[in-house]
ZAMI-929783 format. One record per residue (C-alpha): x, y negated, z negated; residue in one letter. Coordinates in steps of 0.5 Angstrom, whole numbers. Layout:
BEGIN
MIDREN	xx	yy	zz	type
MIDREN	X	Y	Z	A
...
! end
This chain:
BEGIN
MIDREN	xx	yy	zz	type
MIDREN	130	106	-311	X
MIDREN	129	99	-311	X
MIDREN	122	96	-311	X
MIDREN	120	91	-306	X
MIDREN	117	85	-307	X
MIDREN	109	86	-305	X
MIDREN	109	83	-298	X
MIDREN	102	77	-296	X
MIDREN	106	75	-291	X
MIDREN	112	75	-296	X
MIDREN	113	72	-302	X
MIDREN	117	66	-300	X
MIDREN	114	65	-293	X
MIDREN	109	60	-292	X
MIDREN	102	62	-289	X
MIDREN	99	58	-283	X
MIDREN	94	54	-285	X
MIDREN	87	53	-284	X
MIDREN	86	47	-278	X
MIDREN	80	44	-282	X
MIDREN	81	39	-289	X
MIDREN	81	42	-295	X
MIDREN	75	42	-300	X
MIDREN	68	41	-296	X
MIDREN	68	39	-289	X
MIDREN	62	41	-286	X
MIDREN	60	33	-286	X
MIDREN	63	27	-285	X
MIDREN	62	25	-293	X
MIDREN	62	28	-299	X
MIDREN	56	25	-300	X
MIDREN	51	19	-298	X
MIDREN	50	16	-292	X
MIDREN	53	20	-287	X
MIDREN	52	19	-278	X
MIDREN	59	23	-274	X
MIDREN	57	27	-269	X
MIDREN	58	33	-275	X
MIDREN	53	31	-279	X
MIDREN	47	31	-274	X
MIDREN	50	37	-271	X
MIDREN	49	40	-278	X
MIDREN	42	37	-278	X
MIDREN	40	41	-272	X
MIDREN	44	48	-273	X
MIDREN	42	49	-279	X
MIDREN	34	46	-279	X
MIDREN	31	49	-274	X
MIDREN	24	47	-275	X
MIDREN	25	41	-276	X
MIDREN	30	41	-270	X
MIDREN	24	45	-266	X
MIDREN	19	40	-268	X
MIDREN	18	33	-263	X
MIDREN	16	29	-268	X
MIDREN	22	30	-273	X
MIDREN	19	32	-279	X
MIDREN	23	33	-285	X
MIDREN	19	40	-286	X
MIDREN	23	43	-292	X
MIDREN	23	37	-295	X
MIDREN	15	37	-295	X
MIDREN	14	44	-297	X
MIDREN	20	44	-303	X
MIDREN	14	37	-305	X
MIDREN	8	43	-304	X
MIDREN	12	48	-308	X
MIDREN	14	43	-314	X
MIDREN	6	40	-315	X
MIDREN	7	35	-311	X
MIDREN	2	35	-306	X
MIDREN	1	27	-305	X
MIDREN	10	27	-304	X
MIDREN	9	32	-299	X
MIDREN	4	28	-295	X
MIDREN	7	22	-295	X
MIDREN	13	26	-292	X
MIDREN	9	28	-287	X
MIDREN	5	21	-285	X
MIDREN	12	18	-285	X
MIDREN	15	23	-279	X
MIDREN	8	26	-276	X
MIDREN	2	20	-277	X
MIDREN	-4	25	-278	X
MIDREN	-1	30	-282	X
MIDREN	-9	32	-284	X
MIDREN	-10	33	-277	X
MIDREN	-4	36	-273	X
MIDREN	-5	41	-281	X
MIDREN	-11	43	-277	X
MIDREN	-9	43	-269	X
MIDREN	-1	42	-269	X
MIDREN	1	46	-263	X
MIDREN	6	49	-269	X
MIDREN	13	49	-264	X
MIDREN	18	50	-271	X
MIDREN	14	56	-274	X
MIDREN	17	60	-268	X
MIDREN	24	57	-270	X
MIDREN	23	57	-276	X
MIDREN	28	62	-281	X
MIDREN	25	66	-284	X
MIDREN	21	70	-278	X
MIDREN	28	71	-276	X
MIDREN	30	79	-274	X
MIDREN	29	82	-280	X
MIDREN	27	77	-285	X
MIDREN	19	77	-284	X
MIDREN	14	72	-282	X
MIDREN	16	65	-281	X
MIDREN	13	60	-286	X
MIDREN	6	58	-285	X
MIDREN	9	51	-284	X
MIDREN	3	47	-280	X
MIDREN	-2	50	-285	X
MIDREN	2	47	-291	X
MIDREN	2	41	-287	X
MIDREN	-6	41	-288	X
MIDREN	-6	43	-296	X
MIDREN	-1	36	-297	X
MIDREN	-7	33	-294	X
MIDREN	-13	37	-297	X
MIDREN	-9	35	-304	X
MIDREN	-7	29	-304	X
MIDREN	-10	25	-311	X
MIDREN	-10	18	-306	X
MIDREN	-15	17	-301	X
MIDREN	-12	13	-296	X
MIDREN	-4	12	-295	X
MIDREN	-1	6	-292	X
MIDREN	7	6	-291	X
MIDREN	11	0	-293	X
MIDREN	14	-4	-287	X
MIDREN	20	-3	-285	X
MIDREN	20	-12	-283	X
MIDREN	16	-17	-284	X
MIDREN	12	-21	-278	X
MIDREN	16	-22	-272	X
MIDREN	12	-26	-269	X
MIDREN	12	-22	-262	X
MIDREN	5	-19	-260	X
MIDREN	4	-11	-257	X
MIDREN	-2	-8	-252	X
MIDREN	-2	-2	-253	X
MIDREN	-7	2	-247	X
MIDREN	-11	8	-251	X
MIDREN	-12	10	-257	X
MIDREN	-11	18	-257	X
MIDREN	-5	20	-261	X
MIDREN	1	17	-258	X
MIDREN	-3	10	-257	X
MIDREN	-4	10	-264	X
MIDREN	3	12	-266	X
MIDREN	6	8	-262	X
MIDREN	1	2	-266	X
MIDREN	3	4	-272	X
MIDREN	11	5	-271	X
MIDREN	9	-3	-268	X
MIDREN	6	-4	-274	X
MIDREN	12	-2	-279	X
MIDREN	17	-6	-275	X
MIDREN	12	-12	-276	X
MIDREN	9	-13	-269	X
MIDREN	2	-16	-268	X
MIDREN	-1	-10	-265	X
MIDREN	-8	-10	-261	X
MIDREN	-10	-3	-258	X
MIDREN	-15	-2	-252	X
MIDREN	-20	3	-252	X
MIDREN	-26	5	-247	X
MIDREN	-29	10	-250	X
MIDREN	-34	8	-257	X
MIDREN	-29	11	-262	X
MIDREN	-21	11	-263	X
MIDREN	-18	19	-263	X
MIDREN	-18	19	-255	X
MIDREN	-17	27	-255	X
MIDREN	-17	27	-262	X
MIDREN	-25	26	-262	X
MIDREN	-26	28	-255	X
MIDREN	-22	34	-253	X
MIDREN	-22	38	-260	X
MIDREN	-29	41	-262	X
MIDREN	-31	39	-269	X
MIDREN	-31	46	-272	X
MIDREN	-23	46	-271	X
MIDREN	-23	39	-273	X
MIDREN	-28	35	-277	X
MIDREN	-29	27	-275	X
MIDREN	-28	25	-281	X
MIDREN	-21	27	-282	X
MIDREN	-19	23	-276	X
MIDREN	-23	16	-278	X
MIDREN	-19	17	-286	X
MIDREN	-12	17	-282	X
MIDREN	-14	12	-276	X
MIDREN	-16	8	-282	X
MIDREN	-8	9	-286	X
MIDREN	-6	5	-279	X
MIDREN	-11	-1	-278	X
MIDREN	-10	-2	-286	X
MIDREN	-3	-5	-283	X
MIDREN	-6	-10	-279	X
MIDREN	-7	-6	-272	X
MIDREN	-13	-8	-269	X
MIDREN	-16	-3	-265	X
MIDREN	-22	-5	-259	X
MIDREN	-27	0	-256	X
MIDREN	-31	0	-250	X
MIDREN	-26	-4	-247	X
MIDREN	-24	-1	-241	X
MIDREN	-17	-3	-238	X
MIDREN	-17	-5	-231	X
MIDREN	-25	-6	-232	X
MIDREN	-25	-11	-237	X
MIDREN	-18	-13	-237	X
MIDREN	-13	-12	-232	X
MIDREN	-6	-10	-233	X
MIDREN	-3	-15	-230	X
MIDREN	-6	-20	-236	X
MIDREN	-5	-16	-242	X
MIDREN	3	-16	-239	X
MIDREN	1	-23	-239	X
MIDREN	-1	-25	-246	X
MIDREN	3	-19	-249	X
MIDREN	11	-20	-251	X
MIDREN	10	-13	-249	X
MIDREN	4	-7	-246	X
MIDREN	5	0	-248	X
MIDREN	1	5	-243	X
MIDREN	-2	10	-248	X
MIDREN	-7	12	-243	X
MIDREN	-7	20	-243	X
MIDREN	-8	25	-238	X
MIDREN	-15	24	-235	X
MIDREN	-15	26	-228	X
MIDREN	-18	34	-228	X
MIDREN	-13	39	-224	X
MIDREN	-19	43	-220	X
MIDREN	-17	48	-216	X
MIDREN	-18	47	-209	X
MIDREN	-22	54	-207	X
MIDREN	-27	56	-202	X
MIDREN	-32	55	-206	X
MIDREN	-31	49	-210	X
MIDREN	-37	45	-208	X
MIDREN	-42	49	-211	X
MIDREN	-46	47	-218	X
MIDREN	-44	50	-225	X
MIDREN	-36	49	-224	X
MIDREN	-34	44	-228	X
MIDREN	-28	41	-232	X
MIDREN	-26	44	-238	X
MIDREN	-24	38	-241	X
MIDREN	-30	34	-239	X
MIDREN	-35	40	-242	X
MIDREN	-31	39	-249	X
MIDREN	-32	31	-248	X
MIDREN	-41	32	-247	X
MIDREN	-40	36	-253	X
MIDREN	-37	32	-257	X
MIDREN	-41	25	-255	X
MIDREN	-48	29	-256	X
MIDREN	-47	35	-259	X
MIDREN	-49	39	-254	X
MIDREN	-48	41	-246	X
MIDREN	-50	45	-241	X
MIDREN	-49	52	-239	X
MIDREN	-52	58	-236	X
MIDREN	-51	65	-239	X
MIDREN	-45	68	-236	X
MIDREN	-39	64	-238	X
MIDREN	-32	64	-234	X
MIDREN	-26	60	-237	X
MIDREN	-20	60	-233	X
MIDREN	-14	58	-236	X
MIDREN	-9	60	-241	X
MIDREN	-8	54	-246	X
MIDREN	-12	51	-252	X
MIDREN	-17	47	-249	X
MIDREN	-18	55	-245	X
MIDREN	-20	57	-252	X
MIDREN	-24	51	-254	X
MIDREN	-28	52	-248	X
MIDREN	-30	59	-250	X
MIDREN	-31	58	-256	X
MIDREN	-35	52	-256	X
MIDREN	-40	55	-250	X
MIDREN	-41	61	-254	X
MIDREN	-45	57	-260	X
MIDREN	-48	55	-255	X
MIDREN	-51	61	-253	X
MIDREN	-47	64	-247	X
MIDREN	-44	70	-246	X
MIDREN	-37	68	-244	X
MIDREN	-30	72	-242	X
MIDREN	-23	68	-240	X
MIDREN	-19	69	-235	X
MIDREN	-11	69	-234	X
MIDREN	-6	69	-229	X
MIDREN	-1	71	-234	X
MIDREN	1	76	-240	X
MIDREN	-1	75	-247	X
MIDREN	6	73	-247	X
MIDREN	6	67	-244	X
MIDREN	0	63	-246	X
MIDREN	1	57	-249	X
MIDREN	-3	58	-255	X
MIDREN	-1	60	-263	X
MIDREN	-3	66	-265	X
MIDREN	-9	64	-269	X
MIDREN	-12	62	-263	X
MIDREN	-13	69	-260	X
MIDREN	-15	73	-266	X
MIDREN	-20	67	-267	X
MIDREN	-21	69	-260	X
MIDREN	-22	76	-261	X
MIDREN	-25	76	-268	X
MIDREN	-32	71	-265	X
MIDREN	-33	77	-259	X
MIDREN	-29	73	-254	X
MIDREN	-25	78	-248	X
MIDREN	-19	76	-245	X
MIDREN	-18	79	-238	X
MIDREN	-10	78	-236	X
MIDREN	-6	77	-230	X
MIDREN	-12	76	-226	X
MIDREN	-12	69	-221	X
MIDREN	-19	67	-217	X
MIDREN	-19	66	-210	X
MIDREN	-26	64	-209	X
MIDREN	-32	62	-212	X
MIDREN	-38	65	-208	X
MIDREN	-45	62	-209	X
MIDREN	-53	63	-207	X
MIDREN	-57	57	-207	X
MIDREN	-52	51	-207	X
MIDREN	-50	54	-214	X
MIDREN	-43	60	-217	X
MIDREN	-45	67	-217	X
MIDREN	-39	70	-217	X
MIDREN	-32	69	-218	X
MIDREN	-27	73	-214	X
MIDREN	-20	75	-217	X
MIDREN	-15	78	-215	X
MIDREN	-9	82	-220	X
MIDREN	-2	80	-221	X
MIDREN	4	82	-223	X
MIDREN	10	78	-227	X
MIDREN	15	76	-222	X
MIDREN	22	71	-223	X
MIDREN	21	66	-228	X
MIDREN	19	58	-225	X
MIDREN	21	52	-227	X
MIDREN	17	52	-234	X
MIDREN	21	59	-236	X
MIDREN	14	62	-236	X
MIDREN	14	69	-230	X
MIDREN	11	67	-224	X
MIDREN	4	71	-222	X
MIDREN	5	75	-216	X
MIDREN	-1	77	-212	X
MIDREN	-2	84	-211	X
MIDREN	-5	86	-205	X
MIDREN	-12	90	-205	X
MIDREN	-13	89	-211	X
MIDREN	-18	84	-211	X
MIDREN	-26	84	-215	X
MIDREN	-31	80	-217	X
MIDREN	-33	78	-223	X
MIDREN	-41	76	-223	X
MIDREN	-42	68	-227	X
MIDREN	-46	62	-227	X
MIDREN	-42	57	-230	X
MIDREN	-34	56	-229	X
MIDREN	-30	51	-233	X
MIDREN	-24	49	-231	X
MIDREN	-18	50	-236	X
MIDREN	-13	49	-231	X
MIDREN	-9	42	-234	X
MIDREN	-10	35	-232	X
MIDREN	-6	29	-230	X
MIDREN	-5	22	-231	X
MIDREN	-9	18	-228	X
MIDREN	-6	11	-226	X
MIDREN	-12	8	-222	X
MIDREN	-13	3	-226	X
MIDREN	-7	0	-225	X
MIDREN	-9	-6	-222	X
MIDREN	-6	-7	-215	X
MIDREN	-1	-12	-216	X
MIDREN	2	-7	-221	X
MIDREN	2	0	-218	X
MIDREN	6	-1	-213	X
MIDREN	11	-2	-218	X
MIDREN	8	3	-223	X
MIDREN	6	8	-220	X
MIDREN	8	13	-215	X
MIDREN	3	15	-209	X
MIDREN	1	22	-211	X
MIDREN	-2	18	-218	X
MIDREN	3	20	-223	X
MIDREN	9	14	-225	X
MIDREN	16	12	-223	X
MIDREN	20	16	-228	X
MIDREN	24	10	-229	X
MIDREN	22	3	-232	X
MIDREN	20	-2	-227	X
MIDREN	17	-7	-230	X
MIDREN	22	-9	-236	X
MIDREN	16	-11	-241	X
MIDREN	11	-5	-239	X
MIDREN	12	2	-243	X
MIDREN	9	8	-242	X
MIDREN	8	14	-248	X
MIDREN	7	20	-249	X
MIDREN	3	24	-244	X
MIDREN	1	18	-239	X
MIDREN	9	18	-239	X
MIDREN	11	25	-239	X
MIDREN	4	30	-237	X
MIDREN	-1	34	-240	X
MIDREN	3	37	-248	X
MIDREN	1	37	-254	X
MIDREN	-2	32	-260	X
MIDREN	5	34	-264	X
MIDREN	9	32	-257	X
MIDREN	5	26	-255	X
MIDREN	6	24	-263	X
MIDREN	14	24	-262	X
MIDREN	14	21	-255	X
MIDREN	11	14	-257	X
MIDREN	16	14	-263	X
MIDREN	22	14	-259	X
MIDREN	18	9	-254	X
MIDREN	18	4	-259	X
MIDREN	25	5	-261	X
MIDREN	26	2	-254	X
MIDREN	20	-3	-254	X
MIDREN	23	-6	-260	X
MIDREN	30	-7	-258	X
MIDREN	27	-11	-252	X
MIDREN	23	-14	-257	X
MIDREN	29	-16	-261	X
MIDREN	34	-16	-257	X
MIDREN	38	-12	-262	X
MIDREN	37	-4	-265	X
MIDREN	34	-5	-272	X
MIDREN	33	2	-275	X
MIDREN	39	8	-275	X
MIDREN	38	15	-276	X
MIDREN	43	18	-281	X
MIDREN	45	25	-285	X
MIDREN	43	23	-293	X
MIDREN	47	27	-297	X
MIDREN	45	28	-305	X
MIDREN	48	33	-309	X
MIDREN	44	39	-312	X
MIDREN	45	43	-318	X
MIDREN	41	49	-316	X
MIDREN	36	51	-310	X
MIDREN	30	52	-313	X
MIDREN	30	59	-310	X
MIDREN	31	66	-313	X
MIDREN	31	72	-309	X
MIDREN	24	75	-311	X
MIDREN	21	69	-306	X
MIDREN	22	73	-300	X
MIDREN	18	79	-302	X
MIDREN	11	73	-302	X
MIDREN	7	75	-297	X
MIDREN	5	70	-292	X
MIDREN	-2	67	-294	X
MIDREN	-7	68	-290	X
MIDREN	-13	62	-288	X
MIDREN	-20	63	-291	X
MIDREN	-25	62	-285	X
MIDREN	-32	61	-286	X
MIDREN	-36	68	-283	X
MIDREN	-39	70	-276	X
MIDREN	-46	67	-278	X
MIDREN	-44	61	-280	X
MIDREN	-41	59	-274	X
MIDREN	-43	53	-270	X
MIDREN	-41	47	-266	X
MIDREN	-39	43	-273	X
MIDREN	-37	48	-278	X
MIDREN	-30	48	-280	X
MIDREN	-29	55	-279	X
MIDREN	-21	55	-282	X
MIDREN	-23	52	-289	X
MIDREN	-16	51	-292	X
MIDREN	-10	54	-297	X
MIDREN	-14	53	-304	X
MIDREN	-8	50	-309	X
MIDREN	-5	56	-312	X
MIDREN	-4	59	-305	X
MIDREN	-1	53	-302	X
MIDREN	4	53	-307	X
MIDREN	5	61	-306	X
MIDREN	7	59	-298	X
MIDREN	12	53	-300	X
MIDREN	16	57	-305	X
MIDREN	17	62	-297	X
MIDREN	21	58	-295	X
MIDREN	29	58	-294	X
MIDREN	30	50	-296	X
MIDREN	35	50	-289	X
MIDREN	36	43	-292	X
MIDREN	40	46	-297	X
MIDREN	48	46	-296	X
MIDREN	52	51	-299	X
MIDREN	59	50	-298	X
MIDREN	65	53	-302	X
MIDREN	71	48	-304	X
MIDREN	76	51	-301	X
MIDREN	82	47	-307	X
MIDREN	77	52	-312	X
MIDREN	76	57	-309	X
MIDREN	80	64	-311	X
MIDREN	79	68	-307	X
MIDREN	76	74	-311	X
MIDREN	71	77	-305	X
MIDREN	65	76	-310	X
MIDREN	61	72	-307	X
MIDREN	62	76	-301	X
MIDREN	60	82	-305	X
MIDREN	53	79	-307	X
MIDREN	51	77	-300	X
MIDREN	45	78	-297	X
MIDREN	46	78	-290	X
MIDREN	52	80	-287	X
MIDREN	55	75	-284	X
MIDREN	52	68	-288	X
MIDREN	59	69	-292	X
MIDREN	65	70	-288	X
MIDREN	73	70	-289	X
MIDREN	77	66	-283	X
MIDREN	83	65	-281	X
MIDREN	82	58	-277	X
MIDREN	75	54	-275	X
MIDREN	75	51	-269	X
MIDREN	73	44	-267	X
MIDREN	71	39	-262	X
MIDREN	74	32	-261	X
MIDREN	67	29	-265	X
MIDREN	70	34	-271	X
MIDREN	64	38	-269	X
MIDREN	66	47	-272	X
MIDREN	64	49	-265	X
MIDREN	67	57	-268	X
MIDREN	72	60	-271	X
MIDREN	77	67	-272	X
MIDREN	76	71	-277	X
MIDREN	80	74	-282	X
MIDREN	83	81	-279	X
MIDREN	88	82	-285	X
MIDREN	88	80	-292	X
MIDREN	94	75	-290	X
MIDREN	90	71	-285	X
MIDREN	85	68	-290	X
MIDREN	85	61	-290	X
MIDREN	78	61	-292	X
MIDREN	72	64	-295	X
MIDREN	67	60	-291	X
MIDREN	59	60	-291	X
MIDREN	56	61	-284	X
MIDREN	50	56	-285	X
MIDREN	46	60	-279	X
MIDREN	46	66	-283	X
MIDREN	45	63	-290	X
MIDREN	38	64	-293	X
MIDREN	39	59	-299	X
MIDREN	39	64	-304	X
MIDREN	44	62	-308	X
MIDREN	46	69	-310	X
MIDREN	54	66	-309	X
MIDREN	52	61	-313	X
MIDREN	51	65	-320	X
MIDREN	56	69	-317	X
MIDREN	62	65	-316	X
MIDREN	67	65	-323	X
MIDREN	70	58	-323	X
MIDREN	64	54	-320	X
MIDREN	67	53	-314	X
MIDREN	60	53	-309	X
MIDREN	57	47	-309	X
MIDREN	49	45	-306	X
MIDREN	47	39	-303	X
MIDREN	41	37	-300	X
MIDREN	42	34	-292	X
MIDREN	35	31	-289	X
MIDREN	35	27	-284	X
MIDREN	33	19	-285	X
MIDREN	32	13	-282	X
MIDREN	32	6	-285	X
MIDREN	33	-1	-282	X
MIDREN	40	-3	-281	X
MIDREN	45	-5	-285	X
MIDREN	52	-4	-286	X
MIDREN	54	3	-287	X
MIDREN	58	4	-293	X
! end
């Protein structure tokens, strides 16, 4: 019997080919500067950290620097994306390390980004560090209003694009909740004079005791002003409106926070309630336990839905502190023109609302009451736009107090939680730099710094397998008795543990990309894989108009391949398939996100 010829398809047929170029087409360049559509898609599916955080900071980068000995680089890393690397270290609301990959399903506990973040600091040789200017003096003057987080971000991002900047303050000190709302066992007032001090060296000017709408009017800082940032935070209490509220002993949590932090101590009976479920809930309870009360806190919602890290509620627990959930007051009862009680009534978790979290739903009959001396009010704040003078805050500023979403006066911006509401230093920090991009291009009249994809060439990742059985490291605390208004109670990573969290992480920068003119097929990287399905055989990828892979078909039959392809979201950088492929045909290279000013691409 005659043989037939082995049939792929048969031999003399040719096969369809894959709809994408040949050789490595995850980007728009080999290497490089690098700004299609693609490239910026690449940075945010395969960086989910960074992508997580607001203020876009290069996170792989900064722990790769830690784990390498290079603490001073990974700082600087930092204070170029995020400005108070050593006090967001300490009190970042940490948004990127539940994105970040290696808590994913099966792959353990996320890296402890927001700690490294404080070892960069806490093992820098240099005292102060002061970036370059992207440009030199520009001849354009800026107010900014507020010297909290985003006004003094938005200061500095000024500061580098060569704008003479003044910064108006009310209070004594700069740091606005920096220094007003974080109490000093979370964050030592130190830290924040060091970083302040890394922006006024580039000639900002801060001006305390200064009160804008008091001293000076809005209306002459836009008059002497190329142009004003509003920066001004969120200052007005959110109180709930309950019978009852006029008694004594209910007061704002914030405001309780602020006479701590101004004399070191405040008053409180000895039953505390905090009501409220977010951060300045747990320094409320916190901070009234030093001072002697007993203190319990109640939520409305479910553990799941408060908006506070983990940490924050095994601290919680740790110092003794009770959390009762799902549980609303209705009403403050007094005796003597002061609270005695609290009435709550129990809730269930209804549809989500418009912040995604579940609605409480009040169950009827349910309802208790809870004996207390002392209420503070964790229950959000607003902006406060009453001293916008009057010729201005018609323009500004809606009736209800908040301001008009869209810019009214050409000169005047708004950043930061002025802008968008109460959030999170991290998110003030990231709001202020994508105002000044827009402040700088009404200065200018023209955009001046451009966001690229900078791709390098690498020989090796750097990570070997037995890097994903470290454990996470834990955060040394000082003990119960300690404990005060000013002791730090997190102490820091010592040197050694720092570098034993960075080398955790994946490097989701790194790309790992197979050149499909080398490539022989042989299934070996396939076979050393360590996921199921970061290494996958395809018939077609599929793209969008911008050449953005937007999915693809897999390969049911061995004449369908037309491409061995690594699923970049599913890869942990191994490098297993590296050492594995026979003819070198998988390359690495690293992809961040960078910004430098303008010139021509080449």
């Amino acid at each position: 019997m005659k043989r037939q010829p082995y049939q792929l398809g048969g031999w003399n047929e040719a096969r369809a080919e894959v709809a994408a170029p040949y050789s490595f087409c995850a980007l728009s360049k080999l290497n490089g500067k690098a700004d299609a559509p693609k490239d910026f898609q690449w940075l945010e599916k395969n960086i989910p950290c960074q992508k997580a955080c607001p203020a876009s900071t290069d996170i792989p980068g900064y722990l790769s620097a830690i784990y390498e000995g290079r603490h001073e680089d990974a700082y600087v890393i930092n204070l170029r994306d995020n400005v108070f690397p050593a006090v967001l270290g300490r009190v970042c609301a940490r948004p990127c390390e539940p994105e970040c990959r290696h808590g994913w399903d099966g792959l353990g506990e996320p890296v402890a980004i927001c700690f490294s973040k404080r070892s960069s600091a806490d093992f820098k040789k240099q005292d102060l560090v002061v970036l370059d200017r992207w440009f030199e003096d520009s001849g354009k003057r800026v107010a900014v209003v507020g010297s909290g987080p985003a006004g003094l971000a938005a200061a500095r991002q000024l500061a580098l694009l060569g704008h003479k900047v003044t910064v108006y303050e009310k209070h004594s000190s700069p740091g606005g909740m920096m220094n007003q709302g974080i109490p000093i066992f979370r964050l030592p007032r130190e830290i924040i004079e060091k970083e302040i001090q890394q922006i006024t060296a580039l000639g900002v000017e801060i001006v305390c005791d200064t009160e804008i709408g008091q001293t000076i009017t809005l209306s002459r800082l836009a008059e002497e002003n190329d142009a004003v940032v509003m920066a001004a935070g969120t200052l007005r209490p959110n109180l709930l409106d309950l019978p009852g509220k006029e008694l004594g002993g209910i007061r704002h949590g914030l405001d309780f926070l602020l006479e701590i932090n101004d004399t070191g101590t405040a008053e409180v009976g000895k039953e505390v309630v905090v009501i409220g479920g977010g951060f300045t809930a747990m320094d409320c309870a916190r901070a009234a336990l030093r001072l002697g009360a007993s203190v319990k806190v109640c939520y409305r919602r479910t553990v799941k839905e408060m908006l506070v890290t983990p940490g924050e509620l095994e601290e919680l627990d740790h110092e003794g502190i009770p959390v009762e959930y799902r549980v609303t007051p209705q009403a403050y009862i007094g005796e003597n023109g002061r609270t005695k009680s609290i009435e709550f009534i129990r809730t269930e978790m209804g549809e989500p609302d418009e912040s995604g979290r579940r609605r409480p739903v009040e169950i009827e009959g349910s309802e208790f009451a809870v004996s207390v001396d002392t209420v503070l009010l964790a229950t959000g704040q607003f902006p406060d736009t009453s001293w916008i003078d009057e010729a201005l805050r018609s323009e500004l500023a809606e009736d209800d107090g908040w301001l008009k979403p869209e810019q009214a006066i050409e000169k005047i911006f708004a950043a930061g939680d002025f802008a968008n509401g109460a959030s999170s230093l991290i998110d003030a920090i990231g709001h202020a730099k994508e105002c000044i991009r827009a402040v700088d291009l009404f200065l200018m009249g023209e955009v001046r710094l451009e966001d690229f994809a900078k791709i390098e060439d690498v020989t090796e990742s750097g990570r070997i397998r037995e890097m994903d059985a470290v454990p996470l490291q834990p955060m040394p605390t000082i003990g119960l008795g300690q404990r005060d208004l000013s002791a730090e109670v997190e102490q820091g990573f010592g040197e050694e543990a720092s570098v034993d969290e960075a080398q955790r992480c994946y490097q989701c920068h790194l790309k790992f990309e197979i050149d499909s003119d080398k490539c022989i097929y042989c299934d070996w990287c396939i076979k050393v894989a360590p996921r199921p399905e970061c290494i996958l055989k395809l018939k077609e990828l599929h793209h969008d108009d911008a050449g953005r892979v937007v999915g693809w078909d897999i390969a049911e039959k061995a004449d369908e391949v037309n491409l061995v392809w690594i699923n970049q979201e599913d890869c942990i950088r191994c490098g297993a398939c590296v050492a594995a492929c026979p003819v070198d045909a998988i390359g690495i290279q690293k992809v961040s996100l960078a910004t430098e000013p303008v010139m021509e691409m080449p």
